[in-house]
C-alpha positions in Angstrom: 57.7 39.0 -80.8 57.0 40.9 -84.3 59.7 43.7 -84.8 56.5 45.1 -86.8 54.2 45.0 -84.3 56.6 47.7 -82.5 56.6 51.3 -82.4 59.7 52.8 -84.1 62.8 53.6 -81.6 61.9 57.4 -81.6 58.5 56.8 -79.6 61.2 55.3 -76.2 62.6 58.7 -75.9 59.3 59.8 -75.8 57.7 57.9 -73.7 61.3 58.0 -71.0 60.3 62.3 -71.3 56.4 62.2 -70.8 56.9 59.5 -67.6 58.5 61.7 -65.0 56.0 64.2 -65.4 53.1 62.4 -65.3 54.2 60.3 -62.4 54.8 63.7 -60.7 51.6 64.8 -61.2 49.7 61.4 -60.6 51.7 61.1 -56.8 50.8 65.2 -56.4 47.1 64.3 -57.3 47.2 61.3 -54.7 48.3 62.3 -51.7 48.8 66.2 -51.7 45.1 66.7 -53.6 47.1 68.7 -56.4 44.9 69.8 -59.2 44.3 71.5 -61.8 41.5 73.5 -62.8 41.3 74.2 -65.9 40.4 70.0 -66.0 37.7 71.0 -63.7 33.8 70.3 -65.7 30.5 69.9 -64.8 29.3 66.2 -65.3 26.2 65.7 -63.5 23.4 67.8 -61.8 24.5 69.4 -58.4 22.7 68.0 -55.8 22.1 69.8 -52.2 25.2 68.8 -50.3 27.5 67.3 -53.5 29.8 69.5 -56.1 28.4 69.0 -59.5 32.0 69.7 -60.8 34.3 66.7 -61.2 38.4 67.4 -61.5 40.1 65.1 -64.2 43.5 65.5 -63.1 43.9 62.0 -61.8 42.6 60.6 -65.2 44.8 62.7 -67.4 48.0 61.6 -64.9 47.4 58.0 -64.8 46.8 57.8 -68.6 49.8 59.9 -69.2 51.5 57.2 -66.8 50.2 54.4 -68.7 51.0 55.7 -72.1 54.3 56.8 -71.5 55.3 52.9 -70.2 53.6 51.8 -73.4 55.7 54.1 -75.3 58.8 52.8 -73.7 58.1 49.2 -73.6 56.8 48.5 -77.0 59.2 50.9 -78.9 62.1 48.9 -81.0 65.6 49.1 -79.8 68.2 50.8 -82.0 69.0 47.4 -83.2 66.3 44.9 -83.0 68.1 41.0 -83.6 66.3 38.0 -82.2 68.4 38.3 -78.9 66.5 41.1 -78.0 63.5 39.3 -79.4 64.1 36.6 -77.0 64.9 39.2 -74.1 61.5 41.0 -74.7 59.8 37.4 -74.5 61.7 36.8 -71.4 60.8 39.7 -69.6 57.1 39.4 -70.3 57.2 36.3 -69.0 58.8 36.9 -65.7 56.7 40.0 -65.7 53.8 38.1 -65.8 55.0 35.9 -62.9 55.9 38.5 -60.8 52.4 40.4 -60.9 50.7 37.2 -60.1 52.8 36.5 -57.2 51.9 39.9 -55.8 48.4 39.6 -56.9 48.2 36.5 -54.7 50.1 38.2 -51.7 48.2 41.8 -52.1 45.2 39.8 -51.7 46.2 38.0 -48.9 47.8 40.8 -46.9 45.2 44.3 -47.7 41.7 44.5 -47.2 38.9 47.2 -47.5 40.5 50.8 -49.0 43.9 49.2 -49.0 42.9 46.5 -51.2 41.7 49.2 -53.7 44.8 51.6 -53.4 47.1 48.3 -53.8 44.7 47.5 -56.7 45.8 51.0 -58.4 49.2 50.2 -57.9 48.9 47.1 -59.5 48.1 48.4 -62.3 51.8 49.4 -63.1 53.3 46.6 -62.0 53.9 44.7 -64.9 55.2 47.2 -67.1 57.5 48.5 -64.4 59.1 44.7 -64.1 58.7 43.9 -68.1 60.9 47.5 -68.6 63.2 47.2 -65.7 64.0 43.8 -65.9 64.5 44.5 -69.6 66.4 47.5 -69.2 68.6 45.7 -66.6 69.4 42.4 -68.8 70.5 45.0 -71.4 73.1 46.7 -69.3 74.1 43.9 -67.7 74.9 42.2 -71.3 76.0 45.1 -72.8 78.3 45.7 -69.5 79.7 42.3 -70.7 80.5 42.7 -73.8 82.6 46.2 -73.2 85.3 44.6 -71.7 86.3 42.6 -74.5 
């Protein structure tokens, strides 16, 4: 992976700060119908039975959510060597395994609604595993190293 291609190290704090937040307001939004309306506008024509006004808190919380893991998965480490080149590469890779797997099983196991909620999760999925698994070879090496 291109140390180039990354954002600089300043954009992981942000993205660690905007995440909680966001995924506080995205599980509100889900299953306690938390809104906010000032992100409430008019989009279509009201019709005799339907609300022509349409909330966007839902949108603004899951791209929050999906920025904010950009931010902290694609932002250079304080000291970027090919070790943590090679780590990155890793993680994507077993990342990409991962989501596949539960792809395959999510398919297998939901149907109807369920399908489509365990399709929204899914969504996250591999940039939870790329960062945690990424995050957790990290400590773990650096946990190594410390003793020594």
């Amino acid at each position: 992976m291109l140390t180039k291609i990354l954002l600089p190290h300043r954009f992981q704090k942000i993205g660690w700060l905007l995440c909680l937040p966001f995924a506080a307001l995205l599980f509100a939004n889900n299953y306690f119908d938390f809104s906010f309306h000032w992100l409430e506008f008019e989009v279509r024509d009201g019709v005799l039975f339907k609300d022509s006004k349409e909330n966007f808190s839902n949108e603004i919380a899951l791209i929050g959510v999906f920025v904010s893991l950009f931010l902290m998965a694609f932002s250079r480490e304080k000291e970027e060597d090919e070790y943590i080149q090679k780590l990155r590469l890793d993680s994507l890779l077993v990342a990409f395994y991962a989501n596949t797997f539960i792809l395959i099983i999510g398919t297998l196991v939901f149907y109807g609604f369920g399908y489509l909620e365990f399709m929204g999760y899914n969504m996250f999925t591999i940039q939870l595993i790329f960062i945690g698994r990424f995050r957790w070879v990290l400590l773990k090496q650096k946990q190594t190293l410390l003793p020594i």
